[in-house]
Backbone as CSV, one residue per row, in Angstrom:
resi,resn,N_x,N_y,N_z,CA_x,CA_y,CA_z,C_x,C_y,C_z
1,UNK,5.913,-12.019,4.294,5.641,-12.509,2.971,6.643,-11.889,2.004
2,UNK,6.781,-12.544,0.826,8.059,-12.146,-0.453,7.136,-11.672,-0.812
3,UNK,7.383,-10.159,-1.408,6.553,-9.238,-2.342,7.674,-9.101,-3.583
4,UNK,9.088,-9.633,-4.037,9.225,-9.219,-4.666,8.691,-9.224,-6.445
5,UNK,8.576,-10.295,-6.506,7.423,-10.250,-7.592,6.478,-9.916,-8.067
6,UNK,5.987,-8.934,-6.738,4.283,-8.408,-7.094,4.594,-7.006,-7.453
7,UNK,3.359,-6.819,-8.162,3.019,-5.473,-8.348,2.000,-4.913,-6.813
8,UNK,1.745,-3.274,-7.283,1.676,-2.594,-6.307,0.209,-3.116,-5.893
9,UNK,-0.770,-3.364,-7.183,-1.750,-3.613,-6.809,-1.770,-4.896,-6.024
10,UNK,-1.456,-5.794,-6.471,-1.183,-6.897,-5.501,-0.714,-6.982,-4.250
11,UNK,-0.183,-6.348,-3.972,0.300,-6.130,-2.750,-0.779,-5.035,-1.733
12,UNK,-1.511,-3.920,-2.272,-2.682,-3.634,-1.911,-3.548,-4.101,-1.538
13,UNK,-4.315,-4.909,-2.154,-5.325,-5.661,-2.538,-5.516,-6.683,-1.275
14,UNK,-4.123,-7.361,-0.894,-3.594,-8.364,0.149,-3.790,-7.559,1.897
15,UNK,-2.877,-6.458,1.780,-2.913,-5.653,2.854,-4.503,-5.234,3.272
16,UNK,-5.101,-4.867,2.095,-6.825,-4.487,2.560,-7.221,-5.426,3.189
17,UNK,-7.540,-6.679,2.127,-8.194,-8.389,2.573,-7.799,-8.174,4.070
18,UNK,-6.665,-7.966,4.356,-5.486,-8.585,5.832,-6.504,-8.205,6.721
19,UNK,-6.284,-6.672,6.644,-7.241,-5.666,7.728,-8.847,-6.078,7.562
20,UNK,-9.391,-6.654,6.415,-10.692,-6.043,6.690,-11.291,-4.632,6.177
21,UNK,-11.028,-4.628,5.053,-11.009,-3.083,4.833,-11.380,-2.703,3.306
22,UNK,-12.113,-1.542,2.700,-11.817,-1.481,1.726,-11.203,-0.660,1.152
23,UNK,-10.754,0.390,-0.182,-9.982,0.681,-0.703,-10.482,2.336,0.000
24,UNK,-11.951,2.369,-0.081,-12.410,4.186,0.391,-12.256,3.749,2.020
25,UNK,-12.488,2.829,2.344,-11.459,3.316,4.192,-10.166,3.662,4.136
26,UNK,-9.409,2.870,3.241,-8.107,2.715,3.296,-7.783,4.381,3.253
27,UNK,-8.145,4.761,2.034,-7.833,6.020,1.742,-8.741,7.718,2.554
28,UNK,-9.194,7.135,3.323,-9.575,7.814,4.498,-8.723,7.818,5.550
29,UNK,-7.908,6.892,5.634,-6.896,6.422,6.657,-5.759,7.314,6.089
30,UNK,-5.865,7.233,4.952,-4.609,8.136,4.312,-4.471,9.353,4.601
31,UNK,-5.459,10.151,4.350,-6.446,11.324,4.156,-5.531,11.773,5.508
32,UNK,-6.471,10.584,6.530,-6.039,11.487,8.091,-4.798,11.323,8.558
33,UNK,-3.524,10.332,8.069,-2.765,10.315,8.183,-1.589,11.685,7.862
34,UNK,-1.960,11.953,5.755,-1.556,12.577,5.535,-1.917,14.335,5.665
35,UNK,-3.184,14.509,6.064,-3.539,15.578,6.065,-4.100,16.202,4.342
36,UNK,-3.943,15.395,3.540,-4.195,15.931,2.099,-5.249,14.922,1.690
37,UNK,-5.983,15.748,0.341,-7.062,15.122,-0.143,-6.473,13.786,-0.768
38,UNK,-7.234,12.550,-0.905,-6.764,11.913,-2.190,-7.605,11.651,-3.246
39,UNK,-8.125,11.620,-4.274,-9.075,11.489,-5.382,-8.858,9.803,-5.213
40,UNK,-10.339,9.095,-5.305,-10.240,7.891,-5.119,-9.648,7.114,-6.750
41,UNK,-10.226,7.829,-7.599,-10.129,7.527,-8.882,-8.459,7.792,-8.822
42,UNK,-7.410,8.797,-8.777,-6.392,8.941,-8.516,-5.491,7.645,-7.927
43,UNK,-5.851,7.451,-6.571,-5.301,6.065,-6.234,-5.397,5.182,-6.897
44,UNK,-6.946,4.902,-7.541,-7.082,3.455,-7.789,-5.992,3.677,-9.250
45,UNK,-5.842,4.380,-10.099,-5.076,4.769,-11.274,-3.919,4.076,-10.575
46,UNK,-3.247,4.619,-9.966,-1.764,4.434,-9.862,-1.659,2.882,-9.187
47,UNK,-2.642,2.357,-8.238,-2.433,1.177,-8.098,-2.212,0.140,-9.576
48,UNK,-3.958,0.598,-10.132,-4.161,-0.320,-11.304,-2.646,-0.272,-12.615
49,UNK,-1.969,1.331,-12.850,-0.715,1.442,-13.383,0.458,1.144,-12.676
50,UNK,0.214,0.660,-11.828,1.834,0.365,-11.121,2.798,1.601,-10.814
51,UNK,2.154,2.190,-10.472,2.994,3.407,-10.463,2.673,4.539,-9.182
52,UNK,2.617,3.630,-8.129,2.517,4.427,-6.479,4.051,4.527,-6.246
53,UNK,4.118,5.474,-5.874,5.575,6.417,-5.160,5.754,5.268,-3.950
54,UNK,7.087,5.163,-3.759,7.595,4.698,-2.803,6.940,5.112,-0.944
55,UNK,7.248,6.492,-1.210,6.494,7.156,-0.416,5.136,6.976,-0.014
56,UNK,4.324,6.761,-0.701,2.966,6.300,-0.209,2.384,5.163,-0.481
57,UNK,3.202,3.816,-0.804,3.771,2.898,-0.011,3.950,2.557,1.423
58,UNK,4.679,3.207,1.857,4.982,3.737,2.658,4.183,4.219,4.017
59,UNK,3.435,4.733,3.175,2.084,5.884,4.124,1.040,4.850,4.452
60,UNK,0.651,4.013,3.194,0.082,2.715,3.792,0.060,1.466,4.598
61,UNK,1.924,1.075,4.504,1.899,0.012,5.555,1.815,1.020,7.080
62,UNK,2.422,2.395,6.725,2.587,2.518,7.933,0.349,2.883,9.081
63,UNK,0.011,2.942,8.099,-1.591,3.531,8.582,-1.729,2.238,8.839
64,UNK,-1.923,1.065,8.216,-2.603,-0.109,8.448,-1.097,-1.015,9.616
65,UNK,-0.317,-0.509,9.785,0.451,-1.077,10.876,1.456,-2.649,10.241
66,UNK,2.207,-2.075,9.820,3.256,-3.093,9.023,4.388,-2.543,8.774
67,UNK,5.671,-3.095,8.720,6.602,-2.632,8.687,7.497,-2.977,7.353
68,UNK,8.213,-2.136,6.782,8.665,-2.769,5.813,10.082,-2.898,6.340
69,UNK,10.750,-4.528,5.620,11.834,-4.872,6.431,12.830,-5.578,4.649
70,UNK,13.824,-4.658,4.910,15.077,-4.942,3.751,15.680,-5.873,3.863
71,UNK,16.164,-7.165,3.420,17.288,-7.965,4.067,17.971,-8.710,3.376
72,UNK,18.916,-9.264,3.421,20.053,-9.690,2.283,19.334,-11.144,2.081
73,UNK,18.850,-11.649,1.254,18.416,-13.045,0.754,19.327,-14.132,1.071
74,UNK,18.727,-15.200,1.915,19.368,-16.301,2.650,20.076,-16.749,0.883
75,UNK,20.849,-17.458,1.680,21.742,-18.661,-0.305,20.896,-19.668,0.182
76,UNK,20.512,-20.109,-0.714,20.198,-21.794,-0.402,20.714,-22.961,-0.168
């Protein structure tokens, strides 16, 4: 899918729906991934502000199993 238009939450929101999942699994998944606490209120902030780090980005496709893939845009 083209994400470049979306925001972070949007793109969240999609990935949960995908799995089946909600936002306090998700971030349980995190939890055990990353080994650190996360404040749920914390996440949901930075989703709802647009303002998640690349990095845990990151931490999420990789827990819920997705890859992120760079690529030069076909011309039409």
């Amino acid at each position: 899918m083209k994400i470049t238009d979306w925001d972070n939450g949007e793109i969240v929101r999609v990935l949960v729906a995908r799995n089946k999942i909600s936002q306090k699994e998700l971030i349980k998944m995190l939890e055990g991934y990353t080994k650190e606490e996360i404040p749920q209120s914390t996440f949901a902030n930075r989703i709802f502000r647009n303002s998640m780090r690349l990095r845990e980005f990151q931490q999420i496709c990789e827990v819920l199993g997705y890859d992120l893939i760079i690529e030069p845009r076909k011309e039409p």
